[in-house]
C-alpha positions in Angstrom: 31.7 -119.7 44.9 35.4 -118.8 43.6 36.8 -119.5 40.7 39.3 -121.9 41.6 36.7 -123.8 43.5 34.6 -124.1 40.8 37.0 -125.2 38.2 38.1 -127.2 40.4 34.9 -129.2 40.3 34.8 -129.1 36.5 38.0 -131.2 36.4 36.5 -133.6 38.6 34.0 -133.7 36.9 35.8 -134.2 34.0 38.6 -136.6 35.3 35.5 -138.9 36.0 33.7 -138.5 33.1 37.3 -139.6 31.0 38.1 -142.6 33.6 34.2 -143.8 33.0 34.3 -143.3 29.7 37.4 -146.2 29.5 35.6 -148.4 31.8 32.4 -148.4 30.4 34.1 -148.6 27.0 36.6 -151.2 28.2 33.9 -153.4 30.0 31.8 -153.4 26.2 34.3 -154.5 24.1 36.0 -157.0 26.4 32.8 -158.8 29.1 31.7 -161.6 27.5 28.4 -161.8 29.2 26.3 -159.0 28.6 24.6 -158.8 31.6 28.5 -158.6 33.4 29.4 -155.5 30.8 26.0 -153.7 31.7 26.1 -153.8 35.1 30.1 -152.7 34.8 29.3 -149.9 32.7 26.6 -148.7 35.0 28.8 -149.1 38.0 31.6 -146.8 35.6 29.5 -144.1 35.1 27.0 -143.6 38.2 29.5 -144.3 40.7 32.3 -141.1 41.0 36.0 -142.7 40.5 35.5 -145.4 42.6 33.1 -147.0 40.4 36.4 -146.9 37.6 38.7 -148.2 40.3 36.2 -150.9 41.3 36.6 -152.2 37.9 40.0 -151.6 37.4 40.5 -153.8 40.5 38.0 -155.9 40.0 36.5 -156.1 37.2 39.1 -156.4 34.6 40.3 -160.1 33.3 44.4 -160.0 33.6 44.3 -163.3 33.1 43.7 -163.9 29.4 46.6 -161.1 29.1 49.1 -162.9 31.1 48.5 -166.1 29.2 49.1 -164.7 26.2 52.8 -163.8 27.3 53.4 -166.9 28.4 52.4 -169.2 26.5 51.0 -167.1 23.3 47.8 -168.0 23.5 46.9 -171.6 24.9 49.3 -172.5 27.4 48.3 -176.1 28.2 51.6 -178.5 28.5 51.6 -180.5 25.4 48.8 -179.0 23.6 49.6 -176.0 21.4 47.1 -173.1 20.2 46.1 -175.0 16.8 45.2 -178.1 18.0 42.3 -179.6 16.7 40.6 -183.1 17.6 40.9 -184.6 14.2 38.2 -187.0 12.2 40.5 -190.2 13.4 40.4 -189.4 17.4 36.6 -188.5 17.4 36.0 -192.3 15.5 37.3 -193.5 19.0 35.1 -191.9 21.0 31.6 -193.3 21.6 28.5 -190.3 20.7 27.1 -188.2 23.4 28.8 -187.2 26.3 32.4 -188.8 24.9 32.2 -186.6 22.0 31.2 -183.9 24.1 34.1 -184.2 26.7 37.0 -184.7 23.2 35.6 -181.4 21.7 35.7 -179.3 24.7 38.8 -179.9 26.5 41.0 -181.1 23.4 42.5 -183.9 25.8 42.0 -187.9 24.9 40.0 -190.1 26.8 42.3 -192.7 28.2 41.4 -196.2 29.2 43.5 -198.1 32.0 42.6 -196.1 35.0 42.0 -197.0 38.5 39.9 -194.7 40.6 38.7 -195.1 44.9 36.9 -192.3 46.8 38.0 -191.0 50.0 35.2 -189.2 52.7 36.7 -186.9 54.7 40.1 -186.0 56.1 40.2 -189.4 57.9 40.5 -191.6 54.9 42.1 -188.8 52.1 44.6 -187.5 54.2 46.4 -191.3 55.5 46.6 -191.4 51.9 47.6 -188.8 50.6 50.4 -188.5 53.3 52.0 -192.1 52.4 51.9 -191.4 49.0 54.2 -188.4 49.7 56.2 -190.4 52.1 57.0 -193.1 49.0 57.2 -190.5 46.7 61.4 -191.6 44.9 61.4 -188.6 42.1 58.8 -186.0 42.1 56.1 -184.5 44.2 53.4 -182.0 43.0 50.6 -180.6 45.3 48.4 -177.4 44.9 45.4 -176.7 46.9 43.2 -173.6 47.5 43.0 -173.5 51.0 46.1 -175.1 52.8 45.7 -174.0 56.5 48.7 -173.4 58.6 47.4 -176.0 61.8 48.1 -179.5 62.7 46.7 -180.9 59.5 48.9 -178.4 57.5 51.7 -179.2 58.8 51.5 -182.5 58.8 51.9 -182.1 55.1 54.9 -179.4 55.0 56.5 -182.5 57.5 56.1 -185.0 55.1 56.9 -182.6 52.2 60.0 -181.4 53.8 61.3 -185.0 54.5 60.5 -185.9 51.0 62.6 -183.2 49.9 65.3 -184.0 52.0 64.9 -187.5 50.2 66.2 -186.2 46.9 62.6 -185.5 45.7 61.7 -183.1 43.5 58.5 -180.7 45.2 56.4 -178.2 44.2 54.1 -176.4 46.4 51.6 -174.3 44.7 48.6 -172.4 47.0 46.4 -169.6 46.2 47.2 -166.3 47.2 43.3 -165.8 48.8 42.7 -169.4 49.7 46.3 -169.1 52.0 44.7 -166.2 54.2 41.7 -169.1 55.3 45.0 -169.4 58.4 47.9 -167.4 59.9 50.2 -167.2 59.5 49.9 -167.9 56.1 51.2 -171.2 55.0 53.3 -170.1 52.0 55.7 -168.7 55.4 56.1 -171.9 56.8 56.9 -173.7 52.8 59.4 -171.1 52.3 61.7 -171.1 55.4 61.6 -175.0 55.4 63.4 -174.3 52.0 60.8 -175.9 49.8 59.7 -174.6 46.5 56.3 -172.6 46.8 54.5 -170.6 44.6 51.3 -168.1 45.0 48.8 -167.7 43.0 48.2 -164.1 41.8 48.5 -163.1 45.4 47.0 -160.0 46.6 49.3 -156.7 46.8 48.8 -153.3 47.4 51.9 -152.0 45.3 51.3 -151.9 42.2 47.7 -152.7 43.1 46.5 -156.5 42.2 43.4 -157.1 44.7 41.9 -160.4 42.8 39.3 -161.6 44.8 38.7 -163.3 41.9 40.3 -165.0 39.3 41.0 -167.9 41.6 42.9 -171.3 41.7 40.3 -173.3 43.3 42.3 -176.5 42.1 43.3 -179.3 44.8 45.9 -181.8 43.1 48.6 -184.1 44.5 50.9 -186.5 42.1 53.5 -188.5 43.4 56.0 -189.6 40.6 53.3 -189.7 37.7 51.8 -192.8 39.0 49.1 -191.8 41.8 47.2 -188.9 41.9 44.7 -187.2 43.9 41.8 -184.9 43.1 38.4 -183.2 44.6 36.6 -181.3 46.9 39.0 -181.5 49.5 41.6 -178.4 50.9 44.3 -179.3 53.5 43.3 -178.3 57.1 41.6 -179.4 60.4 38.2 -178.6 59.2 38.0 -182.0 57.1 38.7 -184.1 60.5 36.8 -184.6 63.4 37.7 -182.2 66.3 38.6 -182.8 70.1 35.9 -181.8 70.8 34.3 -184.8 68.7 32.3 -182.3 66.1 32.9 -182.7 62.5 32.8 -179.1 60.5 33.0 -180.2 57.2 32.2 -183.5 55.1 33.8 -183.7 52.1 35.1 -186.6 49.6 38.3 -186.7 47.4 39.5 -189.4 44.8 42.8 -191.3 44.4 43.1 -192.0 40.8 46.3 -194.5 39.2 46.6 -194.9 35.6 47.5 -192.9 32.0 45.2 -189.9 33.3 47.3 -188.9 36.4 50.0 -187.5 33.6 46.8 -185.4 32.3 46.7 -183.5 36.4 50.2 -183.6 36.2 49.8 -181.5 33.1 47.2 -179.0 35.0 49.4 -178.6 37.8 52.2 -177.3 35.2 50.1 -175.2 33.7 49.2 -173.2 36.9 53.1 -173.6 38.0 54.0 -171.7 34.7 51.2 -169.1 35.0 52.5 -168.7 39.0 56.0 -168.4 38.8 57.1 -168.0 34.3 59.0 -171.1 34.9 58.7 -174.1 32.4 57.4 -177.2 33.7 59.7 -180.1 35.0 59.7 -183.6 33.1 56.0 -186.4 34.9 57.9 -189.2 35.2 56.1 -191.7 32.6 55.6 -195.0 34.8 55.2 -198.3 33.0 51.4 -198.8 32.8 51.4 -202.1 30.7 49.5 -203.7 34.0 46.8 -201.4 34.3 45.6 -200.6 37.3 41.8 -200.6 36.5 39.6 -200.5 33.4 38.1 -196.6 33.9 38.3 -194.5 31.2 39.1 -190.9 32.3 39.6 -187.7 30.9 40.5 -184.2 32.6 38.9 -180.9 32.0 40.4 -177.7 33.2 37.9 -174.7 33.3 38.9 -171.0 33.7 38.7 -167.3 33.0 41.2 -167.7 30.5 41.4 -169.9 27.3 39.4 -172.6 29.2 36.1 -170.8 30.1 33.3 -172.5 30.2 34.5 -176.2 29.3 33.5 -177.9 32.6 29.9 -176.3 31.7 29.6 -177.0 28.1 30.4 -180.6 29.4 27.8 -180.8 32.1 25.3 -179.2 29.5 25.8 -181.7 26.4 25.9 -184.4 29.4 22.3 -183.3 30.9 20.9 -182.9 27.1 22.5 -187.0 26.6 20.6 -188.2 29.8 18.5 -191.2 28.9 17.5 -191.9 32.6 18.6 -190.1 35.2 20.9 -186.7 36.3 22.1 -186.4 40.0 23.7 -183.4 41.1 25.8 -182.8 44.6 27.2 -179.8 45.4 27.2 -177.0 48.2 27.0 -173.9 46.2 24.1 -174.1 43.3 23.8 -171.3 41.2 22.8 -172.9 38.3 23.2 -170.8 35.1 20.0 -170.0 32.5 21.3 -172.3 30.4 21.4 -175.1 33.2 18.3 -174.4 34.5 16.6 -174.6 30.7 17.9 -177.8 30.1 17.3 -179.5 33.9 14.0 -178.6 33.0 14.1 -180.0 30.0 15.3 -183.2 31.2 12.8 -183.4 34.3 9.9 -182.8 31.0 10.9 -186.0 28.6 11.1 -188.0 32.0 13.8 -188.1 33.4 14.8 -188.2 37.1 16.7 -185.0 38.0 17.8 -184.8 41.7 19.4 -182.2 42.9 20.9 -182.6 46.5 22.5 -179.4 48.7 23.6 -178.7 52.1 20.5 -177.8 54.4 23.3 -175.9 56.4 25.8 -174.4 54.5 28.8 -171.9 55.7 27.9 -169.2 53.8 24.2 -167.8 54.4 24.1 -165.6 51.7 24.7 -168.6 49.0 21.9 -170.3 50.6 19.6 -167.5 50.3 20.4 -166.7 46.3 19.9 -170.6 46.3 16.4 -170.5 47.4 15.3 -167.9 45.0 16.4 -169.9 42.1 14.6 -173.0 43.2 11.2 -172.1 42.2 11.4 -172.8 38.4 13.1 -175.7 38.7 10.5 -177.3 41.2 7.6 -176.2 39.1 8.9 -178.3 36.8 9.8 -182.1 38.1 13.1 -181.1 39.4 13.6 -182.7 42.8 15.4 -180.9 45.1 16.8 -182.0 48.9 18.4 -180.9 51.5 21.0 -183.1 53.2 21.6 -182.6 57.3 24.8 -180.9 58.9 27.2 -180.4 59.2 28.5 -178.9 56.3 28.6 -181.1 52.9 31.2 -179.9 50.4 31.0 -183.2 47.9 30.7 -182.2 44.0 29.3 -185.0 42.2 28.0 -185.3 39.1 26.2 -188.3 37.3 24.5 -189.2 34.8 22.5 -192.5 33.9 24.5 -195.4 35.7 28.0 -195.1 33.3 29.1 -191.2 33.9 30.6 -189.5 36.3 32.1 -186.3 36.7 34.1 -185.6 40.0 36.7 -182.7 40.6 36.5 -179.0 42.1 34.2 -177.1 40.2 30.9 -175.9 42.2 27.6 -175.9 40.0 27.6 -171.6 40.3 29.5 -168.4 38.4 32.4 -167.9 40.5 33.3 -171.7 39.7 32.2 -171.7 36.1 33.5 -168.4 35.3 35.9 -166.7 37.8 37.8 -169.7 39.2 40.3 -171.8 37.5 38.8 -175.4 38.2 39.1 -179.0 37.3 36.8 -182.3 36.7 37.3 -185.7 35.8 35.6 -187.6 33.7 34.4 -191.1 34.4 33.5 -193.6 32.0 32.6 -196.5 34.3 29.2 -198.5 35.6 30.9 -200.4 38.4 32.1 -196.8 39.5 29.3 -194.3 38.7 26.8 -196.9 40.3 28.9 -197.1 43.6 28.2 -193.0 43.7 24.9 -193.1 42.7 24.3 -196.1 45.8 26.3 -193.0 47.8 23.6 -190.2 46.1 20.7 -192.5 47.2 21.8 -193.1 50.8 22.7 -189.1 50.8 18.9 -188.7 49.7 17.2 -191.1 52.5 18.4 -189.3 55.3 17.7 -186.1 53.7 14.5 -183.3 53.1 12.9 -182.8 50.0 12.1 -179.4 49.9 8.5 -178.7 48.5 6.9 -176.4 45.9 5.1 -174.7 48.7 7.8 -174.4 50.8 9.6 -171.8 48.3 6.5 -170.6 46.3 5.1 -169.7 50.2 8.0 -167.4 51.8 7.2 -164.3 52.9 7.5 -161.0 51.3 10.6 -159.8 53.2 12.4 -163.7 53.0 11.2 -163.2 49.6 13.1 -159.8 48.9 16.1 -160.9 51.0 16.4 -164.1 49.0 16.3 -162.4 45.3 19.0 -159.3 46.6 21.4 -162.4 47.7 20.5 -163.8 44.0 20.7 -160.6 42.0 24.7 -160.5 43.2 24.8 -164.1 42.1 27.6 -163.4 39.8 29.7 -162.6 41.9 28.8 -164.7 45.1 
């Protein structure tokens, strides 16, 4: 071997060991979970320079970063870095989960509210669209996945027009959740001359590949009075096709009242963090007629300032539970902490049902999901799967007065990579109307048996827990 060859190898060698050496070290002093910063420091140093890159691309939280140039620190609209709940505002709050929800996401419960569900495209979408056509000042929407088809623009229509109108609009999409359609949406916004923003959009130059760090937000205010929140995006899936086939079933929530200034608020936040530009004045309707009795509170969640509100929430709500916890959603990968204290509840008594898609659009989440259903069934949990097609609902209740609704998925990349969004409920009338919803859901659907999971054979067995072991990350 010459020389040159072999000092050639001696640098690469070297240049590696440097760049792993600031990974691994980078990943220590900066992954807040410790399982995240092992597994990145392993991937630094085993893996030759692309194991660096991976976690320079993916791996690193610009977020936090960012933030901090904006808005120094917290950059929630009307809510600086220092503020505290004080003595006075907790006295106002009932114990338990009310106390929970002030503590966590610093916002005020606020009583006055109306709030209707919506299932599917065919009852959200009517509504959504006439609220934009009567929209007089100001129009906010951001969704994750706004698809470029007959549903999509059906909205940029009614957006253009209301624009045309004299109305204020902002568009704000995220810069994965665009590529769901082409051409991509964010196209069509722009030459219609609205005002649309991406969010951290990928790019090659300089090099910003965020496959996570998500806006998985859906939000649409019309002149601070109505607003509308959930599981929903904005496309044809939600509908039924020509063909008469429904891909996706899904439910979304029109809410009136002092909380829709509260998703105003989030929507600025992740126009700021878009685009650097300050937030526009919510116009402040005249709510002395309220338009119900709910009392409602918003939670943002993300990998920033936020982290892990949304399940701090759901935590201190499950450990409240005096009779029983329901739980819909189509991705559930349920943290150690979640699973501890489902069992927990499902021990003293009480009825935990847990209720997921028995066909969901992503195979590999339903395979992670099965391998973390053991210890929960060994344990009272009941678990069932609801028939196609595809159920995207994320409900949460507790007991018959609390409900949480919104966009956030009971797994990591939705409690931890995503920036999401709930809202709390404080209502019987209301949280009885979606557990009556839960218990039709859990007539027509299977309950899936201790055998069923305890019994899989060794290779579903080892495919199930290699899904699950990238769980983190699914």
């Amino acid at each position: 071997m010459e020389l040159s060859d072999l000092l050639l190898r001696w640098l690469a060698v070297a240049l590696h060991g440097l760049l792993a050496a600031i990974g691994a070290v980078h990943a220590l002093l900066y992954k807040r979970d410790p399982r995240s910063a092992l597994g990145w420091m392993v991937v630094c140093l085993a893996i030759p320079f692309l194991g660096p890159l991976g976690y320079y691309m993916f791996g690193i939280n610009r977020v936090r970063t960012r933030a901090k140039k904006l808005g120094g620190g917290q950059f929630r609209i009307g809510y600086e870095s220092g503020d505290t709940i004080s003595e006075e505002d907790l006295a106002e709050h009932e114990p338990g989960r009310g106390h929970i929800g002030a503590v966590v996401s610093l916002r005020p419960l606020l009583g006055g509210n109306g709030v209707s569900a919506l299932h599917n495209g065919e009852e959200a979408y009517p509504a959504m669209l006439a609220s934009i056509h009567t929209a007089e000042r100001q129009v906010l929407l951001s969704s994750y996945i706004f698809e470029n088809n007959v549903i999509g623009r059906r909205f940029v229509d009614a957006l253009t027009a209301a624009r045309d109108r004299g109305v204020s609009v902002r568009v704000l999409v995220d810069g994965i959740g665009e590529l769901y359609s082409w051409p991509r949406i964010s196209r069509l916004l722009t030459r219609r001359g609205l005002r649309a923003a991406r969010f951290l959009p990928p790019r090659l130059f300089p090099p910003a590949l965020h496959l996570n760090l998500r806006t998985h937000r859906k939000i649409l205010v019309a002149d601070g009075r109505v607003a509308y929140t959930g599981g929903m995006n904005i496309g044809d899936r939600h509908v039924v096709g020509e063909d008469g086939r429904r891909r996706v079933v899904d439910m979304h929530f029109r809410l009136e009242g002092p909380v829709v200034r509260q998703l105003a608020d989030a929507f600025w936040d992740d126009w700021r963090f878009a685009t650097g530009e300050p937030p526009e004045e919510t116009p402040e309707p005249d709510w002395s007629t309220a338009p119900g009795r709910k009392r409602c509170r918003v939670i943002t969640d993300g990998p920033n300032e936020d982290l892990d509100r949304i399940a701090l929430v759901m935590q201190g709500a499950i450990a409240d539970a005096k009779r029983s916890v329901w739980i819909m959603t189509p991705y559930f990968l349920p943290s150690r902490e979640q699973v501890a204290l489902l069992q927990a509840a499902a021990l003293r008594g009480i009825q935990v049902n847990v209720i997921l898609p028995a066909k969901n659009n992503l195979f590999y989440m339903h395979w992670a999901t099965r391998n973390a259903l053991l210890e929960l069934l060994q344990w009272g949990v009941r678990i069932y799967y609801q028939p196609g097609p595809f159920v995207h609902t994320k409900l949460f209740l507790i007991d018959d007065d609390y409900c949480q609704i919104g966009t956030a998925n009971v797994d990591p990349r939705s409690l931890r990579l995503n920036f999401e969004l709930a809202v709390e409920i404080f209502d019987s009338s209301f949280a009885r109307s979606m557990i009556e919803h839960m218990e039709v859901t859990r007539a027509r659907s299977r309950a899936v048996g201790l055998r069923e999971i305890a019994d899989r054979s060794l290779p579903v067995r080892f495919r199930d827990a290699v899904a699950w072991l990238f769980s983190p990350y699914l």
